[in-house]
PQR file of N, CA, C, O and H, with PARSE charges and radii, in Angstrom:
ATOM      1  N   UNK A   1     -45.593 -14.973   3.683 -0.4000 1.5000
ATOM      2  CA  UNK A   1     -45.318 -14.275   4.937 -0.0000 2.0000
ATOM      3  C   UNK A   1     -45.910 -12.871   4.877  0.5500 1.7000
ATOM      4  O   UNK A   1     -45.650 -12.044   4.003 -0.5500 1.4000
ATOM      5  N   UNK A   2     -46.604 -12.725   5.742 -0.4000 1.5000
ATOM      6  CA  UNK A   2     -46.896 -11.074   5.967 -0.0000 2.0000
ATOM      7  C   UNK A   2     -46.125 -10.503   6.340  0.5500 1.7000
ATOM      8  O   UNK A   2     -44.941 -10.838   6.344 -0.5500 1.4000
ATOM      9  H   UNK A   2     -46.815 -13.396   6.452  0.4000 1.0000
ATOM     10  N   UNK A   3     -46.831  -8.918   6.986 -0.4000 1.5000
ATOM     11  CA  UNK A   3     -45.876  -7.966   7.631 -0.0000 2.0000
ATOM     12  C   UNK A   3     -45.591  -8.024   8.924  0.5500 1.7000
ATOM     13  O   UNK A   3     -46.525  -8.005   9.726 -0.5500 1.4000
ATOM     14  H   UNK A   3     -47.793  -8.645   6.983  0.4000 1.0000
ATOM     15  N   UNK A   4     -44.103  -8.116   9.427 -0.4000 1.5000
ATOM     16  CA  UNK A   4     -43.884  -8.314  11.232 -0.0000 2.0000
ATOM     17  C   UNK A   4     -44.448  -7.203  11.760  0.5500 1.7000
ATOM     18  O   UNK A   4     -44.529  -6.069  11.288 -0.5500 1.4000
ATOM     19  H   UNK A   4     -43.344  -8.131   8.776  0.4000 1.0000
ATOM     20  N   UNK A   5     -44.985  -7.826  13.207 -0.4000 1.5000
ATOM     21  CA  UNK A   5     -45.247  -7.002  13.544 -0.0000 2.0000
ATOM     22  C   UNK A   5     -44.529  -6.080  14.804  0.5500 1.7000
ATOM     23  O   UNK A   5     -45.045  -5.332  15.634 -0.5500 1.4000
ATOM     24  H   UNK A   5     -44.919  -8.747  13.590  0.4000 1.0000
ATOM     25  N   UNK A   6     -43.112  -6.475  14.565 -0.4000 1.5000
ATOM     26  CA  UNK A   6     -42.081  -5.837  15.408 -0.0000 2.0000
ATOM     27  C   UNK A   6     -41.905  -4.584  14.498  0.5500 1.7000
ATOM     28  O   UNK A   6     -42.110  -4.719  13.292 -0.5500 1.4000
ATOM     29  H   UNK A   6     -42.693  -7.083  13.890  0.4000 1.0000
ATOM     30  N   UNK A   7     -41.618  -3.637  14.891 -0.4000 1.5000
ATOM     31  CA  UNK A   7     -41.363  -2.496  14.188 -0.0000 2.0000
ATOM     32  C   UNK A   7     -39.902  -1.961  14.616  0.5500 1.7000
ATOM     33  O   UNK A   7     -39.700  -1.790  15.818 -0.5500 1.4000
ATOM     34  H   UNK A   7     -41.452  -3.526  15.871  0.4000 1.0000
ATOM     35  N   UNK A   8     -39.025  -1.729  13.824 -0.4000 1.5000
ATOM     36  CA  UNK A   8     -37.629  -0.924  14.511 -0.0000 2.0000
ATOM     37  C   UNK A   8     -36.870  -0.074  13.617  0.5500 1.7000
ATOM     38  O   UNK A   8     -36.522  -0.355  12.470 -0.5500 1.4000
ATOM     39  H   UNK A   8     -39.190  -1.868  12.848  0.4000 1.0000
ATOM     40  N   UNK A   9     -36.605   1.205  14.389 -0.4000 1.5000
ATOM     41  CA  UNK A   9     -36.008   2.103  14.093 -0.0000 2.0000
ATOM     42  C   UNK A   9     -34.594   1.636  13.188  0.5500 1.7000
ATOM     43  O   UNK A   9     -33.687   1.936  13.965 -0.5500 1.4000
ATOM     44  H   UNK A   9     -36.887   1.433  15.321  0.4000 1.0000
ATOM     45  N   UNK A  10     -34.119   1.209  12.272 -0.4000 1.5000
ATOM     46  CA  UNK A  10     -32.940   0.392  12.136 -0.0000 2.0000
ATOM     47  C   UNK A  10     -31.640   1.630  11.964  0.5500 1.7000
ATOM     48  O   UNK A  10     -30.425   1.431  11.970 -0.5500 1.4000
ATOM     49  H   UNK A  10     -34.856   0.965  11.641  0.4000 1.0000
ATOM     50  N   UNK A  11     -32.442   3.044  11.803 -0.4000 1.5000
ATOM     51  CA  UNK A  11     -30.982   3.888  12.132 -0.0000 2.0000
ATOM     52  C   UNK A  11     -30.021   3.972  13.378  0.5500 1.7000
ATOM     53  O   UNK A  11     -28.803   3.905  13.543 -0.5500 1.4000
ATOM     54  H   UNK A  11     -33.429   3.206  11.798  0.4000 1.0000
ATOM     55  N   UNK A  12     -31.344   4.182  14.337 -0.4000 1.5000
ATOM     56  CA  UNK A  12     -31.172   4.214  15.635 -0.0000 2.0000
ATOM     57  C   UNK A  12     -30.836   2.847  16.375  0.5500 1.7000
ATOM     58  O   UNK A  12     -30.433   2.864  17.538 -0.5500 1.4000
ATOM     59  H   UNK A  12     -32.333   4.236  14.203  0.4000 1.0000
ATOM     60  N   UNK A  13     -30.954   2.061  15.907 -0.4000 1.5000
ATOM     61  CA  UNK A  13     -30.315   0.481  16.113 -0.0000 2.0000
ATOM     62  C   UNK A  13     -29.338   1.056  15.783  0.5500 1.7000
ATOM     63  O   UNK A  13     -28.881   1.809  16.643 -0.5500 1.4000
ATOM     64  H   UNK A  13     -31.282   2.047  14.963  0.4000 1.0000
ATOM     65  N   UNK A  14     -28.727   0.995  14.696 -0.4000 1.5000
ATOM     66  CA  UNK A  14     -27.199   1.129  14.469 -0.0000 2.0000
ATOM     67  C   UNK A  14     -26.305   1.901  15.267  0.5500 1.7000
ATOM     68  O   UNK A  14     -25.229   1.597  15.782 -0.5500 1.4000
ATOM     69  H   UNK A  14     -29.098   0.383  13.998  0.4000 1.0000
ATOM     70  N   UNK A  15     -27.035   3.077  15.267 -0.4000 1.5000
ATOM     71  CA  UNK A  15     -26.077   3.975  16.087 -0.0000 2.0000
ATOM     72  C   UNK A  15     -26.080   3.696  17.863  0.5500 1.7000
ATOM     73  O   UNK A  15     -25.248   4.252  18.579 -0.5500 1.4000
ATOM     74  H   UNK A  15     -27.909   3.324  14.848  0.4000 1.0000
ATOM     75  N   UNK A  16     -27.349   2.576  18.524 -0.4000 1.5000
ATOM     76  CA  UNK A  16     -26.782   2.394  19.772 -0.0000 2.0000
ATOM     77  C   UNK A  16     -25.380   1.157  19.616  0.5500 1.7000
ATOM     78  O   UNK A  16     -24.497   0.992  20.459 -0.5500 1.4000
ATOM     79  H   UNK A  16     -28.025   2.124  17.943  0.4000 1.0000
ATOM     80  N   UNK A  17     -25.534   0.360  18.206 -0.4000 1.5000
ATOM     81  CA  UNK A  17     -24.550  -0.731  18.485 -0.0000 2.0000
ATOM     82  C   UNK A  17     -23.429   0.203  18.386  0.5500 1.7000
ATOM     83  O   UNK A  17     -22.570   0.343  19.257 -0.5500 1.4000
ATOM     84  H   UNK A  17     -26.251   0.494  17.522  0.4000 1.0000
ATOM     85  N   UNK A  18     -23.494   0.919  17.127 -0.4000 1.5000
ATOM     86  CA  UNK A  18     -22.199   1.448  16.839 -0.0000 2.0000
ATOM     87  C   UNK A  18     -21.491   2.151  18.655  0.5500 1.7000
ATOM     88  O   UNK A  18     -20.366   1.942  19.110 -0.5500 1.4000
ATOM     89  H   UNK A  18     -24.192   0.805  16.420  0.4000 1.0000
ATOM     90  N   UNK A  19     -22.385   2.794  19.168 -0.4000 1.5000
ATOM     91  CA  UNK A  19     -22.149   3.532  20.998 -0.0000 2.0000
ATOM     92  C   UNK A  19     -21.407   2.298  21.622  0.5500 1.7000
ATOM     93  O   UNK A  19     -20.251   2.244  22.040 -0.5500 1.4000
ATOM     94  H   UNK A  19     -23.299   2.964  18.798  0.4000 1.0000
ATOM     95  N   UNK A  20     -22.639   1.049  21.566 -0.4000 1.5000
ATOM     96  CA  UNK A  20     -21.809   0.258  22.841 -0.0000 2.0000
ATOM     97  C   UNK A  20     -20.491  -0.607  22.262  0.5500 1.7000
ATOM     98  O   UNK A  20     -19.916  -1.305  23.097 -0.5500 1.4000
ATOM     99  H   UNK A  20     -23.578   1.094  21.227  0.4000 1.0000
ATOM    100  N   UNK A  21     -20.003  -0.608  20.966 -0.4000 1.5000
ATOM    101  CA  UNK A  21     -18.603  -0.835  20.479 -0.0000 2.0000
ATOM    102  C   UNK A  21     -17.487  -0.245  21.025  0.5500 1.7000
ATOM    103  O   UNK A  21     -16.463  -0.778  21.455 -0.5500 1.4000
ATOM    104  H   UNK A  21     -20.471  -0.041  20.288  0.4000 1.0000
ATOM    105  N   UNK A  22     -17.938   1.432  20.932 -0.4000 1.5000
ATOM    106  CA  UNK A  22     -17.081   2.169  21.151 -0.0000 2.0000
ATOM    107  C   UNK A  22     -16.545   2.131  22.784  0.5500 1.7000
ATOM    108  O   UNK A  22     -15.443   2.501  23.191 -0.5500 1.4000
ATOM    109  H   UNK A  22     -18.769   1.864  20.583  0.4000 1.0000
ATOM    110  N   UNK A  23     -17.804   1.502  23.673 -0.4000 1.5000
ATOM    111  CA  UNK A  23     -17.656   1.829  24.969 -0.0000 2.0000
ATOM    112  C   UNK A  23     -16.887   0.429  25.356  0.5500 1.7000
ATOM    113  O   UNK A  23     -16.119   0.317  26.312 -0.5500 1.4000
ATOM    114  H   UNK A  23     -18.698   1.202  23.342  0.4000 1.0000
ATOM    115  N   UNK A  24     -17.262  -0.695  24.367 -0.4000 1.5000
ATOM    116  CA  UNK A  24     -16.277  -1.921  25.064 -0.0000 2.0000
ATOM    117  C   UNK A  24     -14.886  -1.827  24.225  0.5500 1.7000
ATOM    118  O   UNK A  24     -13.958  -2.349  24.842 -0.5500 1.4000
ATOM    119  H   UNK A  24     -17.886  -0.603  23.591  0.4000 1.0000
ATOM    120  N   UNK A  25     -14.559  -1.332  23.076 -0.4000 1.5000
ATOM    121  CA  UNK A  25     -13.382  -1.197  22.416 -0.0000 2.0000
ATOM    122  C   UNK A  25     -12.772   0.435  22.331  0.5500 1.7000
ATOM    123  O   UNK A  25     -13.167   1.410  21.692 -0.5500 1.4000
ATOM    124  H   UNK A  25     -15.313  -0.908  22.575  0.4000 1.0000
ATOM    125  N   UNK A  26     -11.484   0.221  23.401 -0.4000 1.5000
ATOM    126  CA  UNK A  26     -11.171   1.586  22.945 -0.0000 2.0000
ATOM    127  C   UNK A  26     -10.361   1.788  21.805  0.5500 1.7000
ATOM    128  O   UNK A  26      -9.316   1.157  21.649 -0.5500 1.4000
ATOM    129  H   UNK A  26     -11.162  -0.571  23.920  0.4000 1.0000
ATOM    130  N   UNK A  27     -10.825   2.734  20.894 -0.4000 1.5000
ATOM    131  CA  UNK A  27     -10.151   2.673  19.842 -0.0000 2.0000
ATOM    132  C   UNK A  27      -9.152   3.778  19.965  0.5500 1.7000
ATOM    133  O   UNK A  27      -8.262   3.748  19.115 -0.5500 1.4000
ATOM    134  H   UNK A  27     -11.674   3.247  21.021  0.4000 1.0000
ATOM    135  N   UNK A  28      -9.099   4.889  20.969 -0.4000 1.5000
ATOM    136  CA  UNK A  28      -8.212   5.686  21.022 -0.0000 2.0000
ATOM    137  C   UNK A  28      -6.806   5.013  21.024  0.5500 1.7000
ATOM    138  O   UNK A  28      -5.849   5.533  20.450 -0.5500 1.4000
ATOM    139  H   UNK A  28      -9.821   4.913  21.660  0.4000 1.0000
ATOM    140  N   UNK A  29      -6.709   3.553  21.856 -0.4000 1.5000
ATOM    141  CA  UNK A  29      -5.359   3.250  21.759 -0.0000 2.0000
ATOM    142  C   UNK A  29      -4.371   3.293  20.327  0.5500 1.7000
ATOM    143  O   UNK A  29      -3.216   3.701  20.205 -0.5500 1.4000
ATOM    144  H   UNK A  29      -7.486   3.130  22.322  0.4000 1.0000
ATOM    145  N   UNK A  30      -5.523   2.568  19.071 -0.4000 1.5000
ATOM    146  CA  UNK A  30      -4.865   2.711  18.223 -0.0000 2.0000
ATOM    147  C   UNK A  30      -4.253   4.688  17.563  0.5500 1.7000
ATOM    148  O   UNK A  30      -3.148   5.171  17.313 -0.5500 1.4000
ATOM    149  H   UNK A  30      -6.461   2.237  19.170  0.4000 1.0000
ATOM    150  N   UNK A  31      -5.420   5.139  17.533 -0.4000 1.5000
ATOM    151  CA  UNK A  31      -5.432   6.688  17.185 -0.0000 2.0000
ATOM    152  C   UNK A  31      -4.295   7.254  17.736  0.5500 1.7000
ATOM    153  O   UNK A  31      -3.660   8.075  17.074 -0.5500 1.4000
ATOM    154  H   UNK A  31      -6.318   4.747  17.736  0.4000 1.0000
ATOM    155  N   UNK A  32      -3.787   6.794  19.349 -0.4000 1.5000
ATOM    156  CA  UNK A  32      -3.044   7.479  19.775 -0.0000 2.0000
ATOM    157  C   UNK A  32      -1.785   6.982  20.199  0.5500 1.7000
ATOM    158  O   UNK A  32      -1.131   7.230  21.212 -0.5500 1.4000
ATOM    159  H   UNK A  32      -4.303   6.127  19.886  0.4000 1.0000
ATOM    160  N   UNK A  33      -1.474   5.911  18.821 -0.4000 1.5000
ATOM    161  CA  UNK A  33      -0.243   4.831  19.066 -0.0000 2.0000
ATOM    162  C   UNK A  33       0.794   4.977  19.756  0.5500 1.7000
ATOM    163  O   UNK A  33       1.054   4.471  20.848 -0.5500 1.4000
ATOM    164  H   UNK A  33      -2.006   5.709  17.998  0.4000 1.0000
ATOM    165  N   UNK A  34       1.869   6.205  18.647 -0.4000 1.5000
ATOM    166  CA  UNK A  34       2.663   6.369  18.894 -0.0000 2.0000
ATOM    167  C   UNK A  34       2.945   7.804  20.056  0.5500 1.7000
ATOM    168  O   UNK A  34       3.927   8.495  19.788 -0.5500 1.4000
ATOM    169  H   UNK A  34       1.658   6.616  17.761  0.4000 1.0000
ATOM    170  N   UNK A  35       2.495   8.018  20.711 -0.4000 1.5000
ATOM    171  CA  UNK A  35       2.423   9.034  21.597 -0.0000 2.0000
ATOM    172  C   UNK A  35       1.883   8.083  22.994  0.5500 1.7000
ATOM    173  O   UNK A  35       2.179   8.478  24.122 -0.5500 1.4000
ATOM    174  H   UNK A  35       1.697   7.456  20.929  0.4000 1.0000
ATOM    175  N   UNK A  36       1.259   7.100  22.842 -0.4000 1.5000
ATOM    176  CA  UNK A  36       1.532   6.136  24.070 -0.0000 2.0000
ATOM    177  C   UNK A  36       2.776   5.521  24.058  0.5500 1.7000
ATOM    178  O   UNK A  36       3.298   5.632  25.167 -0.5500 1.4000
ATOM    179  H   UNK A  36       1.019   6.779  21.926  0.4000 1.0000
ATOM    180  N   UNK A  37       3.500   4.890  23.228 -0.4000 1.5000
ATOM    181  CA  UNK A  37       4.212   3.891  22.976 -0.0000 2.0000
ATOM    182  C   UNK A  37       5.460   5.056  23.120  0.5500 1.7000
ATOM    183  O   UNK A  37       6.525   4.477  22.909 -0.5500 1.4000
ATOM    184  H   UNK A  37       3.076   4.800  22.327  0.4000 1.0000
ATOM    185  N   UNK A  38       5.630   6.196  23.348 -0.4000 1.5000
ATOM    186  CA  UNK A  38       6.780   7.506  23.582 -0.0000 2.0000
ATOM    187  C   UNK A  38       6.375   7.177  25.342  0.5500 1.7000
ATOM    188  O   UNK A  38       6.995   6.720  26.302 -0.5500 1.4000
ATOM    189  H   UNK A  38       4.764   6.666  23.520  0.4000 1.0000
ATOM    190  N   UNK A  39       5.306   7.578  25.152 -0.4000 1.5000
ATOM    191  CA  UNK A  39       5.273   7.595  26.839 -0.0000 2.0000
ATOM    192  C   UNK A  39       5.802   6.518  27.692  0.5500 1.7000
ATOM    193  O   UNK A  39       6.328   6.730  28.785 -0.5500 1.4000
ATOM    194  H   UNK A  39       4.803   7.949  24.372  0.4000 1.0000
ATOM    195  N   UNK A  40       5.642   5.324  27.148 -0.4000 1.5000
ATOM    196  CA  UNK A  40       6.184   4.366  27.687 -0.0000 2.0000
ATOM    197  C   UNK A  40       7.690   4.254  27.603  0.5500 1.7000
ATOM    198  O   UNK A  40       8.443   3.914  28.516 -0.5500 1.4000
ATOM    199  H   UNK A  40       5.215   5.152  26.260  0.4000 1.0000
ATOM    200  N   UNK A  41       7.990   4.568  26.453 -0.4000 1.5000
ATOM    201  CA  UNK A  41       9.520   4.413  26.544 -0.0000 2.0000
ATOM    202  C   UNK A  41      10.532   5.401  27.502  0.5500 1.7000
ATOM    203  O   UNK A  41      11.727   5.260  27.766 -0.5500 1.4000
ATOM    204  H   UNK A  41       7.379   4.843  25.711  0.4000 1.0000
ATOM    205  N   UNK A  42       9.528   6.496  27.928 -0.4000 1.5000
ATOM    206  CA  UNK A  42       9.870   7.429  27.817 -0.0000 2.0000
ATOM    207  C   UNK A  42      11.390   7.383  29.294  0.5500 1.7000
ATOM    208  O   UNK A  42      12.397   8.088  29.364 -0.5500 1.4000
ATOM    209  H   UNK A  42       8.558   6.611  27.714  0.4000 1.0000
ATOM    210  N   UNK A  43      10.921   6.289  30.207 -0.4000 1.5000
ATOM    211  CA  UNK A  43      11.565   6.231  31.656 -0.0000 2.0000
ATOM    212  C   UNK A  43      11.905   4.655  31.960  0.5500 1.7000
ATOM    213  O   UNK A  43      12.409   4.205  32.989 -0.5500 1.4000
ATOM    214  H   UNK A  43      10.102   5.717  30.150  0.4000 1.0000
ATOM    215  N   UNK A  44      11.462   3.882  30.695 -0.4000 1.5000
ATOM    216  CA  UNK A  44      11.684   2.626  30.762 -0.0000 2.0000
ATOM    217  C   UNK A  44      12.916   2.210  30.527  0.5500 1.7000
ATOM    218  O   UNK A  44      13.591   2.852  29.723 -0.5500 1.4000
ATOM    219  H   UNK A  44      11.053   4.248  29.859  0.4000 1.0000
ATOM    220  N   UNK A  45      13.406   1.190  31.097 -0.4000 1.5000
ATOM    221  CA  UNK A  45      14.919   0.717  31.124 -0.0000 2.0000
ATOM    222  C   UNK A  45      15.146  -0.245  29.905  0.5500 1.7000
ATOM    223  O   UNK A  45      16.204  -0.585  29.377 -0.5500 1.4000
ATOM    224  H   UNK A  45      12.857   0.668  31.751  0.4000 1.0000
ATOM    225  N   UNK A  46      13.835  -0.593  29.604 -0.4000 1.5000
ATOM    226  CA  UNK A  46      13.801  -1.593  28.635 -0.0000 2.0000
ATOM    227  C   UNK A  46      12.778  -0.794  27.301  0.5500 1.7000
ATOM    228  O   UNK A  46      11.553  -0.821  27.426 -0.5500 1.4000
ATOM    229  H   UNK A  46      12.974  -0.317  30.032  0.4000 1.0000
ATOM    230  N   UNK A  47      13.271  -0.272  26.356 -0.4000 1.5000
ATOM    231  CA  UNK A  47      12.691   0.288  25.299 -0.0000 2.0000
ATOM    232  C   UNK A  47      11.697  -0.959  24.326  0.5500 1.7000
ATOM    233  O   UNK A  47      11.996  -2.066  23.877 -0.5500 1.4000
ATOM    234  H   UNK A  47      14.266  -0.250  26.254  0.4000 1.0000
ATOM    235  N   UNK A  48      10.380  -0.111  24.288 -0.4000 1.5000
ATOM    236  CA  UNK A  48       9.300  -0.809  23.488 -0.0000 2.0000
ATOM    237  C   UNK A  48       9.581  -0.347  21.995  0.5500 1.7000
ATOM    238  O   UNK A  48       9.660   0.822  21.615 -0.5500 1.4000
ATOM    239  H   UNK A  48      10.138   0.788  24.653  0.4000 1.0000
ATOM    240  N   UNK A  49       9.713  -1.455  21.245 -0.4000 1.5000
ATOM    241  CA  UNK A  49       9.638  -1.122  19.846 -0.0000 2.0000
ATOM    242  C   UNK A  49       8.125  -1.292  19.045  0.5500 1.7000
ATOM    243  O   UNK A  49       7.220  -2.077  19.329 -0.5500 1.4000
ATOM    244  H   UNK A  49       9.650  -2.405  21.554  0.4000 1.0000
ATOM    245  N   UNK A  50       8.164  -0.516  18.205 -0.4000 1.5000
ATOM    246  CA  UNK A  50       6.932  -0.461  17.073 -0.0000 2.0000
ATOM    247  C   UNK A  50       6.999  -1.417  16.410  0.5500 1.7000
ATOM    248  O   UNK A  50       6.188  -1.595  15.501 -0.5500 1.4000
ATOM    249  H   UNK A  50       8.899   0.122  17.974  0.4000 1.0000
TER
END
């Protein structure tokens, strides 16, 4: 086999997959667990447990 002749940036690959992850998975939910999971309880009649 020779050399392809596709050529690619493979840093810059990574870092658009790593972008469009972030944009279909929010990960803040986890980061910002327990300060959602307050908020919710916060007026609810029915308390969310951890």
């Amino acid at each position: 086999m020779g050399k392809s002749k596709y050529k690619r940036d493979w840093s810059k690959y990574d870092e658009n997959v790593i972008t469009r992850y972030k944009l279909m998975f929010p990960f803040y939910v986890f980061e910002h667990w327990w300060d959602l999971l307050a908020e919710e309880n916060r007026n609810a009649r029915t308390k969310y447990k951890a």
